[in-house]
C-alpha positions in Angstrom: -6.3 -5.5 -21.3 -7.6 -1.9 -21.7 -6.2 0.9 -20.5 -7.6 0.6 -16.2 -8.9 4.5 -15.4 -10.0 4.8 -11.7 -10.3 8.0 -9.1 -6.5 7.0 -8.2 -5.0 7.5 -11.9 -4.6 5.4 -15.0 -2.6 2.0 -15.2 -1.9 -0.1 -18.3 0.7 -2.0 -20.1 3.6 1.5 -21.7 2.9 1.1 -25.4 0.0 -0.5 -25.9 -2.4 0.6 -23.4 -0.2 3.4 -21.6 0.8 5.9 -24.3 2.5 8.9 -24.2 -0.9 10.6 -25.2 -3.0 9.4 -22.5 -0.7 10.2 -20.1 -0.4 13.4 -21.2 -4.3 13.8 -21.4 -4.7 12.5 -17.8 -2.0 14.8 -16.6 -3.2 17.8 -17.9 -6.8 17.3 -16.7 -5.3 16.4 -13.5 -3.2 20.0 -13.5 -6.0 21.6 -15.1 -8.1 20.7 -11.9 -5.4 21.9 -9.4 -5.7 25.1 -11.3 -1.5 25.4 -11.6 0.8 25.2 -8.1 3.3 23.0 -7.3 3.3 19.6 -8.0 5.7 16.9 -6.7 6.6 14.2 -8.9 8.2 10.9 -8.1 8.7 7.4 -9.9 9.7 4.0 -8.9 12.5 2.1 -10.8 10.8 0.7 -14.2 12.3 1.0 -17.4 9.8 3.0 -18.6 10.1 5.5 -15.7 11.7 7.7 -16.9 10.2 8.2 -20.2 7.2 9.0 -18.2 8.4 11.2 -15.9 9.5 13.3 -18.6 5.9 13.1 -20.5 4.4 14.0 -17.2 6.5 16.8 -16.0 6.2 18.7 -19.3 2.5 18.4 -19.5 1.9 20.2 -16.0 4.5 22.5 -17.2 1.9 23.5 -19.8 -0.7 23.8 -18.2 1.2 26.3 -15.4 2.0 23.7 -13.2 5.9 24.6 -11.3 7.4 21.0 -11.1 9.4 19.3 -8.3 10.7 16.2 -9.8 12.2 14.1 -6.5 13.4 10.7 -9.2 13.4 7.5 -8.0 12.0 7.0 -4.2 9.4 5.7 -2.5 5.5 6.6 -2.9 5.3 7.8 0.8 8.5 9.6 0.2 6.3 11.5 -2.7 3.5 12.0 -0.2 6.3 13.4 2.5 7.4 15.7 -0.5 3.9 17.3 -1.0 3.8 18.3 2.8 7.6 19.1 2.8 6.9 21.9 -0.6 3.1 22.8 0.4 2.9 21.4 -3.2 -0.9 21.7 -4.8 -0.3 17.6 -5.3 1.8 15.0 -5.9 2.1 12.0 -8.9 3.6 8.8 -8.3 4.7 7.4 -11.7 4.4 3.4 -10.6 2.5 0.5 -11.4 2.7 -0.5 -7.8 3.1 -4.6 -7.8 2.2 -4.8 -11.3 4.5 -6.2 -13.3 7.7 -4.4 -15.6 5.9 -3.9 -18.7 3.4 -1.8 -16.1 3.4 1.5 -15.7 0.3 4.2 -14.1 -0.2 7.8 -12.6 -1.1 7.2 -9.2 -2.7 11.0 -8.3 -2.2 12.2 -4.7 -4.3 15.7 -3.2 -2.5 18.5 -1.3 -3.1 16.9 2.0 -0.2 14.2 0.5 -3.5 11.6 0.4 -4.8 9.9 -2.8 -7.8 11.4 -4.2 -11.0 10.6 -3.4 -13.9 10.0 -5.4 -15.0 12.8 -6.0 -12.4 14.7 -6.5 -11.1 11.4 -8.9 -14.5 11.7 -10.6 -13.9 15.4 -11.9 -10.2 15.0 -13.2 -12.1 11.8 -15.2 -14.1 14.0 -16.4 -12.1 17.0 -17.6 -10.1 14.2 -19.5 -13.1 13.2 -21.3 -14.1 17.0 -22.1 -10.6 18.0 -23.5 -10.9 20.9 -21.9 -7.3 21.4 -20.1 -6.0 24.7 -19.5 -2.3 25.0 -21.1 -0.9 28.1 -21.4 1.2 30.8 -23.0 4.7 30.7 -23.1 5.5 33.2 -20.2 2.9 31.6 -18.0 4.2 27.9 -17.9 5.6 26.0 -15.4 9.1 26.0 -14.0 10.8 22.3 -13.5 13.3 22.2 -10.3 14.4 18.9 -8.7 14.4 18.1 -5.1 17.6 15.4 -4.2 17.2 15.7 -0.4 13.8 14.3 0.2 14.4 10.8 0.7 16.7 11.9 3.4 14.1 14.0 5.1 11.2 11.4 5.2 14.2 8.9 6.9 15.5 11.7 9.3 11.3 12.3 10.0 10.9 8.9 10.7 14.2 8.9 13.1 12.5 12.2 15.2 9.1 10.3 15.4 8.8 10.4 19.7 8.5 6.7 20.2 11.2 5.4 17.5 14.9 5.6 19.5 17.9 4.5 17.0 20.5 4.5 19.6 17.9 1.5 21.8 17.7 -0.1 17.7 21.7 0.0 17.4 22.4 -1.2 21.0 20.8 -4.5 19.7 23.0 -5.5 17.0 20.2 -6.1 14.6 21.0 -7.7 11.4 18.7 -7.2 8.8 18.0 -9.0 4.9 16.7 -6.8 2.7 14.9 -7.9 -0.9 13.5 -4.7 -3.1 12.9 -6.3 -5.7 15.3 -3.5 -8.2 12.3 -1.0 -6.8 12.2 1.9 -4.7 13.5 0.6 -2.0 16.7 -0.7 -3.1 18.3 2.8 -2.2 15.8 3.8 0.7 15.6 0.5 2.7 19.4 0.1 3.2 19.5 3.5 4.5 17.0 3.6 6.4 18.5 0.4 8.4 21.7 1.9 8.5 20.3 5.4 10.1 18.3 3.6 12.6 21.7 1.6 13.4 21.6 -1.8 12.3 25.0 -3.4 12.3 24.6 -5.6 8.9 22.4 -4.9 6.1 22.3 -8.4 3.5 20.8 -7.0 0.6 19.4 -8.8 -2.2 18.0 -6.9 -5.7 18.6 -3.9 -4.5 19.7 -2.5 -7.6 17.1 -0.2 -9.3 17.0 -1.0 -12.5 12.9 -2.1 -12.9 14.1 -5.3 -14.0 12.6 -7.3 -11.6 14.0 -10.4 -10.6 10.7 -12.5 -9.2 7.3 -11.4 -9.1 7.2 -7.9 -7.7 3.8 -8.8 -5.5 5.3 -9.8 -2.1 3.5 -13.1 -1.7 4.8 -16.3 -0.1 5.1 -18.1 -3.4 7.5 -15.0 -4.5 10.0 -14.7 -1.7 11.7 -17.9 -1.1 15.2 -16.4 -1.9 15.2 -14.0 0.5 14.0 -16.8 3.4 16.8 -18.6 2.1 18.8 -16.0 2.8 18.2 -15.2 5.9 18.5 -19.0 7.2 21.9 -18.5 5.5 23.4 -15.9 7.3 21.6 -15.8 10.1 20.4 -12.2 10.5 17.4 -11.5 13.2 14.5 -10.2 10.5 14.1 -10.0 6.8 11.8 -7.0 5.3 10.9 -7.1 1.1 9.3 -3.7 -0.5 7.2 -4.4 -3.7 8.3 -1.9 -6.4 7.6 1.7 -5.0 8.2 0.4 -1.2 4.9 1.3 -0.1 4.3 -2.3 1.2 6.1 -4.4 3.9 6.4 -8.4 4.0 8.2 -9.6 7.1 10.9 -12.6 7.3 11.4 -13.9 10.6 15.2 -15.5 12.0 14.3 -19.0 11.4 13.4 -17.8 7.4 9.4 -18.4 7.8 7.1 -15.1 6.3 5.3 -13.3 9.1 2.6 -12.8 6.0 1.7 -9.5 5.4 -1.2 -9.3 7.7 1.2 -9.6 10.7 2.6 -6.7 9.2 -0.3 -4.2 10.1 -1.0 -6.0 13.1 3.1 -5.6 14.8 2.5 -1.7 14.1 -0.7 -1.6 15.8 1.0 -4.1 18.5 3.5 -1.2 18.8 1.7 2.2 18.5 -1.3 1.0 20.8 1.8 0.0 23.3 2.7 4.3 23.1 -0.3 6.0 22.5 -4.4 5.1 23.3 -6.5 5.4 20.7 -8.4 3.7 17.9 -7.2 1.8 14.8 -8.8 1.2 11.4 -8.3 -1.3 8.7 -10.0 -2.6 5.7 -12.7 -4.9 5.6 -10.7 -7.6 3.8 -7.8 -7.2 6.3 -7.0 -10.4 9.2 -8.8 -10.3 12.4 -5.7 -10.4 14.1 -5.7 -6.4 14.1 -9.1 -6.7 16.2 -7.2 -9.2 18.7 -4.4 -6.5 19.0 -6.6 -3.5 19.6 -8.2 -5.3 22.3 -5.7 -6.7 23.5 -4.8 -2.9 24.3 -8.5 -2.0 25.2 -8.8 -0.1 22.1 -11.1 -0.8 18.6 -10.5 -1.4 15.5 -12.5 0.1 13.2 -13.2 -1.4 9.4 -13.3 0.8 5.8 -14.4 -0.3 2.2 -11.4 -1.8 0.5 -9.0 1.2 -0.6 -5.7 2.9 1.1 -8.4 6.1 0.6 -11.3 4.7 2.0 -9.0 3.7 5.4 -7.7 7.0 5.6 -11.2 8.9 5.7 -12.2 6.0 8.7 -9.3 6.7 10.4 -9.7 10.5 10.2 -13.2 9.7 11.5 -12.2 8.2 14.3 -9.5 10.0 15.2 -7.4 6.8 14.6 -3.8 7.0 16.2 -2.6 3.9 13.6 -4.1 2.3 10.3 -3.5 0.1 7.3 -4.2 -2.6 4.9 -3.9 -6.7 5.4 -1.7 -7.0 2.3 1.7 -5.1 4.5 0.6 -1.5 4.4 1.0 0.4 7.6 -1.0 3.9 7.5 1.2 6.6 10.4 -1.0 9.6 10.8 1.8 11.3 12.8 4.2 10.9 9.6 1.2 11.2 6.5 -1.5 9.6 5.6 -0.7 6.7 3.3 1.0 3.1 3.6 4.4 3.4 4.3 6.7 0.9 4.5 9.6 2.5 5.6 8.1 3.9 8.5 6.7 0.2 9.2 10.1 -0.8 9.4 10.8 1.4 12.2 7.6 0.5 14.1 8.8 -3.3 13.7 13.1 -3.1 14.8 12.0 -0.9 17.8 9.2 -3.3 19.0 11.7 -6.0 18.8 14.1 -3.7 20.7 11.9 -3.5 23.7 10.5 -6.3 23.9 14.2 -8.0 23.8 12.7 -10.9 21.8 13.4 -12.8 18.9 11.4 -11.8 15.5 10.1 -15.4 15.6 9.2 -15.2 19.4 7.1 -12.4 18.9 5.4 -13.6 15.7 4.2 -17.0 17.4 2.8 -14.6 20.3 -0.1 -13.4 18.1 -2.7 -15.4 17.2 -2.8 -17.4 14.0 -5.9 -17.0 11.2 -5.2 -18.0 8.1 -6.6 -16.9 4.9 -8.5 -18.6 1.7 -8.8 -16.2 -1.7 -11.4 -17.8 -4.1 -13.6 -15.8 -6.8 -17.2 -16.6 -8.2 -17.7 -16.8 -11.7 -20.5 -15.1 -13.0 -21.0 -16.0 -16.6 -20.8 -19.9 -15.5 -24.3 -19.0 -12.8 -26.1 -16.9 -15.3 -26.8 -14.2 -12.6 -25.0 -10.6 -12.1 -23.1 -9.5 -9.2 -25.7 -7.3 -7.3 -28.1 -10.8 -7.9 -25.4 -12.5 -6.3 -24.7 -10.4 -3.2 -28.3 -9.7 -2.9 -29.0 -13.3 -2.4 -25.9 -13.5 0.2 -27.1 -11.1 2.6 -30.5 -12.2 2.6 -29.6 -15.9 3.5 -27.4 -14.5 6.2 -29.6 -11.8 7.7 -29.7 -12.6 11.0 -25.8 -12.1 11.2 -26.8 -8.5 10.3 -24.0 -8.8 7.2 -21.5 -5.5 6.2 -23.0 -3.9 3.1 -20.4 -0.7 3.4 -18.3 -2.6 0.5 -19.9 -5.6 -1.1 -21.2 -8.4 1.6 -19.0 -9.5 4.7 -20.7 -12.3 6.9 -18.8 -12.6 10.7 -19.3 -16.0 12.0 -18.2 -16.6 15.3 -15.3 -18.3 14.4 -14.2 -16.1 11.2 -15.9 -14.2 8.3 -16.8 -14.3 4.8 -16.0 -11.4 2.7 -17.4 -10.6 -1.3 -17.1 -7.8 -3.4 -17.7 -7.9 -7.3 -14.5 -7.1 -9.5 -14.9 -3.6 -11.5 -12.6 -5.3 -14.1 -13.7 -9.5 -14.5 -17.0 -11.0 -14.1 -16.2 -12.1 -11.4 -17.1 -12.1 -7.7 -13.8 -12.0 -4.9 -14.5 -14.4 -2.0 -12.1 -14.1 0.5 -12.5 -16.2 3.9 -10.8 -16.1 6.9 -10.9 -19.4 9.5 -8.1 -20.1 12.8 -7.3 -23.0 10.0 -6.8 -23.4 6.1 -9.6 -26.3 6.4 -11.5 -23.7 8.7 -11.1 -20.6 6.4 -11.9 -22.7 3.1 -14.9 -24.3 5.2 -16.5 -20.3 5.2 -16.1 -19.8 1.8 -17.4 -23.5 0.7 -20.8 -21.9 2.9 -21.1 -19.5 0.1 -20.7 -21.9 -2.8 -22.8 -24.2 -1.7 -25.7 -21.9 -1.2 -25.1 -20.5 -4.6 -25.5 -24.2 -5.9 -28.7 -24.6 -4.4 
């Protein structure tokens, strides 16, 4: 696997791919391009963190960047750091659910959002020119650290108008918490216990990067924690992946929410306090369209990419966002997935609505999911053949082209975008059944057999 370059950062296995040369190239384009000022930088809990970190601080030192190094916290926490300093930018020093031997740059603007592509595309290229602006001794960089931040993102969280601890607390909540050793093994406890939940169960919350399952929070990954809350009994269960930026849901009886229900609780629970639109990505459950009208609002759909939702929902003036795989997009907090703040959203819904976390979750409406891919060598065609042929055979349902092909049937959709990294095709499918969703996508094979 070589070394993965994108308008978001680099990511790559530390030592083989990942060295401490291209992260020091790709941190001094990316301070060269900011042209020096301050530049917050954070980590999640890997091994290898560290190591990083200090690669990384001492290159934007160099190239006159002043340094705020915030250690080991969550990426929104980063973001909240950027707007806290009126920082220049912001790096997050995470592989995100990647596994240990992972590590990346993940780049974030001064608005405390990742870059876009354009502004992606020209740090890429001063990389490539060599061209980075380091400088003399007595115009370098100063390196400061910043051990309060974590506190202020909770305590911004805690004054957000419609979140009310002392309604939270009055509840006697119980919470189970699994971080995985990440991010959120130090946030996520106290988060729960500022917003007043009486017992916090926490499981591999020790951040050490030594990750105990796989870090992605998928169903197949998260059976101790369900365990664990059938055990003791608590009223919800919430797992981070490593730099807490995503939110998977356990409900009472120990069954997963799965991550779309994430997103769609925090819409459930914004649109309930404040009218306005929504946005998600095209890949995300249809359950966040139920919810918005449910509230007679819309939900509008992005290309796949926490960016590409954030530009829709600045579009559209969007009061909530986020992603189907458990990120949850607050514009009055920043603009990235934040799954502390998702938390919140979540234990103050329940509060209100006095109802069980397994209540509430069999009160939306169920869809269910099928992830296949295409592969392209074994049809002898390319991907733009492919998707070419897709939307023509389903004209008349006027297909999606803003990322790939998506095809909305009545009864669920069909939804392909070619991999920048296989050859391969994605085909995800979504039906109100497993046979229904797998139906959708067997539409797509079996024209692509004929």
């Amino acid at each position: 696997m070589a070394l993965m370059i994108s308008v978001s950062g680099i990511r790559g296995i530390f030592g083989t791919d990942l060295t401490p040369q291209n992260l020091s190239k790709f941190t001094a384009a990316y301070g060269t391009w900011l042209k020096g000022g301050t530049v917050v930088v954070g980590r999640d809990s890997r091994v290898t963190g560290q190591l990083c970190e200090d690669i990384v601080s001492a290159t934007l030192a160099s190239v006159g960047c002043d340094v705020v190094k915030v250690g080991i916290v969550p990426t929104p926490t980063v973001a909240m750091g950027v707007l806290k300093h009126k920082a220049a930018g912001g790096i997050i020093i995470s592989a995100s659910h990647n596994p240990a031997e992972w590590n990346a740059l993940k780049l974030l603007n001064e608005k405390s959002e990742f870059l876009d592509a354009d502004q992606g595309k020209k740090v890429i290229e001063i990389s490539e020119s060599g061209e980075f602006a380091y400088q003399p001794y007595d115009k370098i960089g100063t390196i400061s650290e910043d051990h309060d931040l974590l506190d202020d993102h909770i305590n911004e969280i805690l004054n957000l108008p419609y979140i009310n601890a002392d309604e939270i607390a009055a509840k006697n909540f119980s919470v189970a918490v699994d971080a995985v050793n990440g991010a959120g093994s130090k946030a996520v406890p106290r988060l729960l216990e500022k917003l007043g939940v009486k017992a916090v169960h926490k499981l591999h919350c020790t951040p050490n990067g030594i990750f105990p399952h796989n870090p992605e929070p998928l169903p197949a990954h998260l059976t101790e924690i369900c365990e664990l809350v059938k055990e003791k009994k608590v009223d919800l269960g919430v797992v981070t992946d490593p730099d807490a930026d995503r939110l998977a849901l356990v409900d009472d009886t120990g069954k997963l929410f799965g991550e779309e229900y994430t997103q769609a609780t925090a819409f459930d629970f914004i649109l309930s306090k404040k009218p306005g639109a929504c946005a998600t990505n095209l890949s995300s459950s249809r359950v966040s369209d139920d919810v918005a009208r449910e509230h007679g609002q819309k939900c509008y759909r992005s290309a796949v990419g926490e960016i590409n939702v954030v530009k829709v929902m600045q579009a559209q003036n969007a009061v909530i966002g986020g992603e189907g795989n458990g990120g949850v997009i607050c514009p009055d907090l920043h603009y990235g997935r934040d799954a502390l703040v998702g938390i919140a959203f979540v234990l103050q819904h329940l509060a209100e609505k006095g109802m069980s976390s397994s209540d509430y979750r069999a009160s939306l409406p169920d869809y269910f999911m099928s992830k296949n891919k295409i592969q392209l060598d074994e049809l002898g065609k390319d991907a733009d053949e492919v998707l070419e042929m897709v939307k023509e055979h389903f004209s008349s349902l006027e297909p999606n082209t803003v990322d790939g092909v998506k095809i909305d049937f009545a009864e669920g959709w069909v939804h392909l975008r070619k991999s920048n990294t296989e050859p391969i095709i994605r085909l995800y499918s979504e039906g109100r059944s497993p046979d229904a969703a797998e139906a959708f996508a067997n539409k797509i094979f079996d024209l692509l057999k004929q």
